[in-house]
KEBA-240728 format. One line per 10 residues: number of its first residue (from 1); their letters; for each residue x, y, z negated of C-alpha. Coordinates in steps of 0.2 Angstrom, whole numbers, plus 5000, padded with zeros to 4 digits. Example, Ala and Ser with C-alpha at 12.3 -4.5 7.8 and 13.67 -1.06 7.14 Angstrom:
// residues 2
1> as> 5062/4978/4961  5068/4995/4964
***
This chain:
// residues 524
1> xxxxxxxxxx> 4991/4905/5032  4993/4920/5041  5011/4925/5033  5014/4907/5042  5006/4915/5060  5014/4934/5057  5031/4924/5053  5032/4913/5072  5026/4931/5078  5038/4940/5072
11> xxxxxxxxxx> 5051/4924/5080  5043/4925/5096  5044/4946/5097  5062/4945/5094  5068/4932/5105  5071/4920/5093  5059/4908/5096  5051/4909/5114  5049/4891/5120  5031/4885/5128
21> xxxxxxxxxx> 5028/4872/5112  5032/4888/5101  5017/4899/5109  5006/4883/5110  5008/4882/5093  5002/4898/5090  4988/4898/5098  4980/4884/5096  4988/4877/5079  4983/4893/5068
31> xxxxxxxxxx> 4968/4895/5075  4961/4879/5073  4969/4880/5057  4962/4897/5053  4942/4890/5062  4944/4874/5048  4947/4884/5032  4935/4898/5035  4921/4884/5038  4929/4873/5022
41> xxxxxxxxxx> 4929/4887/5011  4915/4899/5016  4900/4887/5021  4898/4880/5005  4899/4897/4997  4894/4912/5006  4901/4924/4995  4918/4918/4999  4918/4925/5015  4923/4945/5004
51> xxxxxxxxxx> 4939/4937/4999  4955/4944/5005  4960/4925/5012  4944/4923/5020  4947/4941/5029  4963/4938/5035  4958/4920/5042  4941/4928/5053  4948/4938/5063  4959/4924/5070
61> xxxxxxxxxx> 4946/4910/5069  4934/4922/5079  4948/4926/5094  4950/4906/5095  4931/4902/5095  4929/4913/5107  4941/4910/5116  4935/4892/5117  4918/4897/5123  4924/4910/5137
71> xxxxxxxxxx> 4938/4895/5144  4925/4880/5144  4911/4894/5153  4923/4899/5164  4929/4878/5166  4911/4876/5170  4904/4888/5182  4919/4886/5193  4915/4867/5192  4899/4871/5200
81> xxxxxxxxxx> 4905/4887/5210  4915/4871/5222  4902/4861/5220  4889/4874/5227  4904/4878/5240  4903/4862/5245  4883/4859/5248  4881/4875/5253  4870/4883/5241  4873/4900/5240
91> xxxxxxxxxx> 4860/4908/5226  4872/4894/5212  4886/4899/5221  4884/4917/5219  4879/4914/5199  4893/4902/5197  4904/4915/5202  4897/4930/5191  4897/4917/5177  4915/4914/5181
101> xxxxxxxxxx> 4921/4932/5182  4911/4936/5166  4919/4921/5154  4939/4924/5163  4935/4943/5159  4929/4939/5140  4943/4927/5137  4957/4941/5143  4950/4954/5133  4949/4943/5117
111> xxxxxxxxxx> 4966/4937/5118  4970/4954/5118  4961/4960/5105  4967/4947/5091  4976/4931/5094  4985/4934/5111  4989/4952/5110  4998/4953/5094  5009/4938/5101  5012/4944/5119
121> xxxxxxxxxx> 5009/4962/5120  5019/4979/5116  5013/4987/5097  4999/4998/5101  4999/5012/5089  4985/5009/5074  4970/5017/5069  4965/5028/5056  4951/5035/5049  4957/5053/5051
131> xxxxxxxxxx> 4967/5061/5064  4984/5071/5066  4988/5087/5061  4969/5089/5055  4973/5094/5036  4958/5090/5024  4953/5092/5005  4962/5103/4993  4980/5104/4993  4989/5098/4972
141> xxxxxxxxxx> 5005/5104/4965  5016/5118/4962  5018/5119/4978  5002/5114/4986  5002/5097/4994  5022/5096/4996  5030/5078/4995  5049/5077/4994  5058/5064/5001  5075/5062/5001
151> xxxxxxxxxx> 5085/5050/5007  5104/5043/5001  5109/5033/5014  5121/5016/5007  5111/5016/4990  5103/4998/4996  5114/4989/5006  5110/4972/5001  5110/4959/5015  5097/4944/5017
161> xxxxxxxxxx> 5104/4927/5011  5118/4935/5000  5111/4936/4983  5097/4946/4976  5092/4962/4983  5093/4970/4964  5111/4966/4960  5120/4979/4956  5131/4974/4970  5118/4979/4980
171> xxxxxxxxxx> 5110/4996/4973  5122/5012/4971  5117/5020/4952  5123/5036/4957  5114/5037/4971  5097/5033/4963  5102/5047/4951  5104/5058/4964  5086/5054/4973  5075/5056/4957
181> xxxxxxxxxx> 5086/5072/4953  5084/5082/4971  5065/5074/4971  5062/5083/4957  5069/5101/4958  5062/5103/4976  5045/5098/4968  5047/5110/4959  5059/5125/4966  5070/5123/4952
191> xxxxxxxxxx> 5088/5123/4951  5091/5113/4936  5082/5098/4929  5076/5104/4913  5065/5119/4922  5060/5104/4932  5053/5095/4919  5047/5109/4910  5039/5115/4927  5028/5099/4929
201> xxxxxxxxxx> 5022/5101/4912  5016/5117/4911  5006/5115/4929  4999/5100/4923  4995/5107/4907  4987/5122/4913  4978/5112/4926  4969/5104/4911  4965/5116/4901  4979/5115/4888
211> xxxxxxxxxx> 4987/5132/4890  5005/5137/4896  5016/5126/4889  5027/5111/4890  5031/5094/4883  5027/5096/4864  5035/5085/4851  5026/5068/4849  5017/5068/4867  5017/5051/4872
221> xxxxxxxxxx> 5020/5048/4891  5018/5029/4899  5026/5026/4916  5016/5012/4927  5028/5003/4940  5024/4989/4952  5032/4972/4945  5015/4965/4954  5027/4950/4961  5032/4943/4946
231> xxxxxxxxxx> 5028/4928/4938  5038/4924/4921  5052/4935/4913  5064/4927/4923  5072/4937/4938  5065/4932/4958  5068/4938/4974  5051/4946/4978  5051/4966/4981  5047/4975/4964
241> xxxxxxxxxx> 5053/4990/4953  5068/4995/4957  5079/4994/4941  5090/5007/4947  5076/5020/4952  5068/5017/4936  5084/5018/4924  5088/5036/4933  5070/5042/4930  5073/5036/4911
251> xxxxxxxxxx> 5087/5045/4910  5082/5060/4919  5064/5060/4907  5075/5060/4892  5090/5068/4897  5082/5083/4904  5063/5081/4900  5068/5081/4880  5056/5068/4878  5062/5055/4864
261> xxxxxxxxxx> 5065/5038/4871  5051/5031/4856  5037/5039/4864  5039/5031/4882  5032/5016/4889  5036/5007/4904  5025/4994/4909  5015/4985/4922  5001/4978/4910  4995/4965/4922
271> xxxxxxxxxx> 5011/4956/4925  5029/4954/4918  5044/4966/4916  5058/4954/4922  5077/4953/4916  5087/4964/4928  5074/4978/4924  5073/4977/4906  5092/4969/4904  5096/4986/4912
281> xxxxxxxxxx> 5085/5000/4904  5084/4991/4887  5105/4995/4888  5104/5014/4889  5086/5016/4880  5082/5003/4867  5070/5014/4859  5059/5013/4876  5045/5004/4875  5043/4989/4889
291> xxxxxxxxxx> 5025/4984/4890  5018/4971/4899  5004/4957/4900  5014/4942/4889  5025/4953/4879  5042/4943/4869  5059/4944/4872  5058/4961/4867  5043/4969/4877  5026/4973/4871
301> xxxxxxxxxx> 5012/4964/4875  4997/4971/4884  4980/4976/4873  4964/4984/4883  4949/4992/4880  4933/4985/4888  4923/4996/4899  4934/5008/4901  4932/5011/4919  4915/5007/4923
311> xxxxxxxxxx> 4915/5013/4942  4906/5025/4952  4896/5010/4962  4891/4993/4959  4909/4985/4957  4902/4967/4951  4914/4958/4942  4931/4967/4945  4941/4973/4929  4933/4986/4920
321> xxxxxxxxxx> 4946/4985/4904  4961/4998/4904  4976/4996/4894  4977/5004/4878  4995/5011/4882  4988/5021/4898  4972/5029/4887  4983/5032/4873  4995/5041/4881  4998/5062/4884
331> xxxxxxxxxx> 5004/5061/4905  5007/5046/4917  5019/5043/4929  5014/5034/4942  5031/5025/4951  5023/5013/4966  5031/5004/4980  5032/5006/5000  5025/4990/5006  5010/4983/5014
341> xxxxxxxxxx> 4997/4973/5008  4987/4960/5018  4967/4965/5018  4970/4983/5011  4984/4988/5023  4997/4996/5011  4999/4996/4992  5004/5012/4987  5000/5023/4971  4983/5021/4971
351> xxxxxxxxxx> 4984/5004/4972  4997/5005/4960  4984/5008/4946  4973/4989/4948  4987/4985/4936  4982/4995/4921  4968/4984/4923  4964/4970/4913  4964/4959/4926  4970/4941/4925
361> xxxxxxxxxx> 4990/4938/4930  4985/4924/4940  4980/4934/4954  4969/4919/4960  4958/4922/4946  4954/4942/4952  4940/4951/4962  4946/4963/4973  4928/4973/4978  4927/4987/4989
371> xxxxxxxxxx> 4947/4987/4989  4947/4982/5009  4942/4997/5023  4929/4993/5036  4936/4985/5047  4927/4997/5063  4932/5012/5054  4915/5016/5046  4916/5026/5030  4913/5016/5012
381> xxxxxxxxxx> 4914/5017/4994  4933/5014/4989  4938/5008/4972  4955/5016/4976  4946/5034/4976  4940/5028/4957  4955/5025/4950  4963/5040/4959  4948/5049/4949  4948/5042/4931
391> xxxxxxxxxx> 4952/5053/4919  4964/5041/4912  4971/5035/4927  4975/5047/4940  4969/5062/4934  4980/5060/4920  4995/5058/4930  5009/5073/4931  5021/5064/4943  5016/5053/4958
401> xxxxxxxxxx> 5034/5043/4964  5035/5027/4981  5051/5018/4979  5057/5016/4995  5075/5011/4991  5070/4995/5002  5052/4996/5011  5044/4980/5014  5030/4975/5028  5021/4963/5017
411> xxxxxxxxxx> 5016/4965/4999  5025/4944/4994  5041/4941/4996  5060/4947/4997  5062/4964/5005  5057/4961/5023  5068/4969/5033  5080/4985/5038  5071/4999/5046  5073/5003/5063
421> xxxxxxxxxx> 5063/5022/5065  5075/5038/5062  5083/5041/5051  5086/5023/5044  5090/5018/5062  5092/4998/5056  5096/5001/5038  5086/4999/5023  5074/5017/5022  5086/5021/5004
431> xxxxxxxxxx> 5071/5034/5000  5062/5040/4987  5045/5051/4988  5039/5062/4976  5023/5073/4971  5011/5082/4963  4996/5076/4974  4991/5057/4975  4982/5057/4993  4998/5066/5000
441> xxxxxxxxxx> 5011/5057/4995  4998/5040/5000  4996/5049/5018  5014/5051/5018  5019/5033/5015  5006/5026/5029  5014/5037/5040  5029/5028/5037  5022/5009/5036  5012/5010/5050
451> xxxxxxxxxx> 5024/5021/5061  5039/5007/5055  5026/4992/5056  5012/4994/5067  5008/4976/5067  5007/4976/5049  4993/4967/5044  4975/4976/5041  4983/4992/5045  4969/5000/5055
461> xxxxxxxxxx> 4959/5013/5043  4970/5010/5029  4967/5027/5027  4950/5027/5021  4951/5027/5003  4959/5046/5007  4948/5050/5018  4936/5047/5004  4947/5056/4989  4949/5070/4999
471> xxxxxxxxxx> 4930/5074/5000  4926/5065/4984  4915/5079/4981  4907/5076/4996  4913/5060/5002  4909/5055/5018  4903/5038/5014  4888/5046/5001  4895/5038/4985  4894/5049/4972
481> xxxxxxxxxx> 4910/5047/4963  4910/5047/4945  4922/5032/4940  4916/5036/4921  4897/5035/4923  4896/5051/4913  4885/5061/4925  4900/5072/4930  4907/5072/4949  4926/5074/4957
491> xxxxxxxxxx> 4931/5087/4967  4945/5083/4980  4956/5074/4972  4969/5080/4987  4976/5085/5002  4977/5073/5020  4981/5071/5036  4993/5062/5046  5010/5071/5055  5013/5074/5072
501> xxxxxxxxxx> 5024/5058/5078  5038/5048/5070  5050/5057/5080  5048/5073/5071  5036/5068/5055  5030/5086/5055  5014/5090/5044  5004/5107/5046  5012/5116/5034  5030/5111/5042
511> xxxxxxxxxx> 5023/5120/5057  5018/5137/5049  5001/5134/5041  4995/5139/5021  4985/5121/5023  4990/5103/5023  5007/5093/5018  5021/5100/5016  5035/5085/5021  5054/5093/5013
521> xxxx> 5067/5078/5020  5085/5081/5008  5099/5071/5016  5114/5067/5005
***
């Protein structure tokens, strides 16, 4: 319902659709719309009112009730204000006129706030849980808290209405070789990619306890991308894995990593690696192993241990199974997407990990607790920061990647439009992001989706779950994260803060400082 409102929004804002009926329609269609589903679905069942659909509709039903009440008080008293003008009473007069000026006051500023404002007024700049330039936690990485970006500008050039955004018509290979390459020797300061490689094993290695030393024969290593919008094998034109990014981080793991093509797994366990991915990758490495939920046509399917995951707080019902191919494995990569996400704000890596879940592929069928921020900024428990501090999940993770060769506002569909902030400046963003630490790469990609999309939806505080992994040793919300239940706490799980402006996307340690992000931009 609301991708029906955000769509007309999104008409109106460029021109495309700014006639009365349009604007009426708006108004007063969605949000008696949005006022009957809430009621329909939530009276009868209270606990329905948690549910991602349920948040989305109440902001909107809210505005329009309330709008309702402020126009017919302020209909009213000014009703009685001529009428008391009239027979000349002047104590109703003066009460008519205060009730007057209170509900025309009330139904400005709630316009504003919800239902009106996001149709007629400039993008105000979102809010979020922690500030600018105000770096927090402790920094990840080689180099502490650096996240590479580079950018190939022509490496997606596909165009709405002319094919799929995938084709190789589309998508340059040698550019997305180029982005995973240059990602990965600034990570790491090296000039060839097999010191990359061997760089990022031995720090992560050392950061557990294993000793000084690199990728040893018969390591298994298990790559989690985002094919969250994916319903069969068969190929769609929703936004998911790239399969050019992820063939040229094959063949960069196996070229220059030395890791044998039998012990890797790609997979996304909760939904379905589709043809051009697996029709591409299969090609080059047939000895990969493509994992996911139904398994056939040459992929595995999916198995899961129970309880795995058991949470640091009461979680109710949400998954607590992982995938065996995660817990078995020796490292994980962790390749996400830069998109939005209606009720959490963005879905990025941390997000990235409900999939290794064993939640149902009919995402109907799924609890989503304590994935949503508050809503007036106050600090919660987070199940993000869980999965971000699971020993098998995030803290097994050597390299964090966002696939940002297209970008998208919203988490469904086809890519949702060119970007216009520099240096895209109206082309697809043709970037990918790269690091050792998952909150700053995360702080890095809100900075881009709520700087490009300020109207995304349920951006405000989208944040929180790294305001939280930050100070998961003393997280601000009181939980006591433990996402084993093994008596044993986190420490920060890494660095945040947000950059200066969009303009110049500086973090502290751009400007001088030994603390904070570390943003390295490499142009081709």
């Amino acid at each position: 319902m609301k991708r029906i409102y955000l769509y007309f929004k999104e008409k109106t804002e460029k021109g495309e659709s700014t006639s009365r009926a349009m604007r009426i329609f708006l108004f007063w269609g969605l949000g008696l719309f949005s006022t009957i589903w809430f009621l329909v679905r939530v009276v009868p069942k209270p606990s329905r009112a948690s549910y991602p659909c349920m948040q989305t509709a109440a902001p909107l039903m809210s505005a329009f009730v309330m709008y309702l009440l402020s126009f017919t008080g302020a209909w009213v008293s000014l009703r009685k204000l001529r009428e008391a003008l009239r027979d000349r009473k002047i104590v109703v007069g003066a009460l008519a006129f205060v009730a007057f000026c209170f509900c025309g006051t009330l139904m400005l500023v709630e316009n504003s706030t919800e239902l009106l404002a996001q149709t007629f007024l400039p993008a105000k700049e979102p809010r979020m849980a922690w500030g600018k330039n105000n770096p927090v936690g402790e920094a990840k990485g080689i180099y502490p808290g650096r996240v590479v970006w580079t950018h190939a500008p022509g490496a997606a050039v596909w165009e709405k209405g002319e094919g799929l955004w995938f084709e190789d018509r589309w998508n340059n290979q040698t550019d997305a070789d180029w982005l995973l390459g240059q990602s990965l020797l600034s990570l790491t300061g090296e000039k060839k990619g097999k010191a990359a490689w061997k760089a990022l094993f031995v720090y992560f290695n050392q950061q557990h306890g294993k000793g000084k030393h690199g990728y040893k024969k018969g390591e298994k290593i298990a790559i989690k991308i985002n094919q969250n919008n994916t319903f069969s094998h068969e190929d769609c034109e929703q936004l998911n894995a790239s399969p050019h990014l992820t063939l040229a981080l094959l063949r960069s793991l196996v070229y220059d990593g030395g890791v044998p093509q039998e012990q890797i797994t790609v997979f996304d366990a909760s939904r379905f690696i589709t043809d051009a991915l697996y029709n591409k990758c299969h090609a080059e490495f047939p000895n990969v192993i493509y994992l996911d939920n139904e398994g056939g046509n040459g992929r595995t399917k999916s198995t899961y241990t129970a309880d795995a995951i058991p949470y640091s707080a009461d979680n109710g019902r949400l998954a607590k199974g992982l995938a065996n191919c995660a817990l078995e494995a020796d490292y994980l990569i962790n390749m996400a997407l830069l998109k939005g996400h209606g009720g959490q704000g963005v879905t990025l890596c941390a997000k990235n990990w409900y999939g290794v879940t064993d939640i149902n592929r009919d995402f109907r069928k799924n609890q989503h607790n304590n994935f949503n921020q508050d809503r007036g900024g106050k600090s919660r428990y987070m199940t993000f920061t869980d999965y971000m501090a699971h020993k098998d999940l995030g803290q097994k993770t050597m390299l964090f990647l966002i696939d940002g060769l297209y970008g998208s506002e919203k988490v469904n569909g086809a890519p949702s439009g060119k970007w216009k902030m520099s240096p895209f400046n109206g082309n697809w963003p043709c970037s990918l992001f790269a690091s050792q630490d998952p909150v700053a790469i995360d702080a890095v990609g809100v900075d881009f989706l709520s700087s490009e999309f300020p109207r995304m939806a349920d951006v405000d505080y989208c944040d929180m779950y790294l305001v939280e992994a930050a100070l998961a040793d003393h997280a601000l919300s009181g939980t006591f994260y433990d996402p084993e239940r093994d008596g044993t706490g986190v420490v920060s799980l890494g660095v945040l803060e947000h950059w200066n402006n969009p303009e110049e996307k500086k973090y502290s340690r751009n400007m001088g400082k030994d603390v904070g992000i570390e943003l390295v931009y490499l142009h081709k």
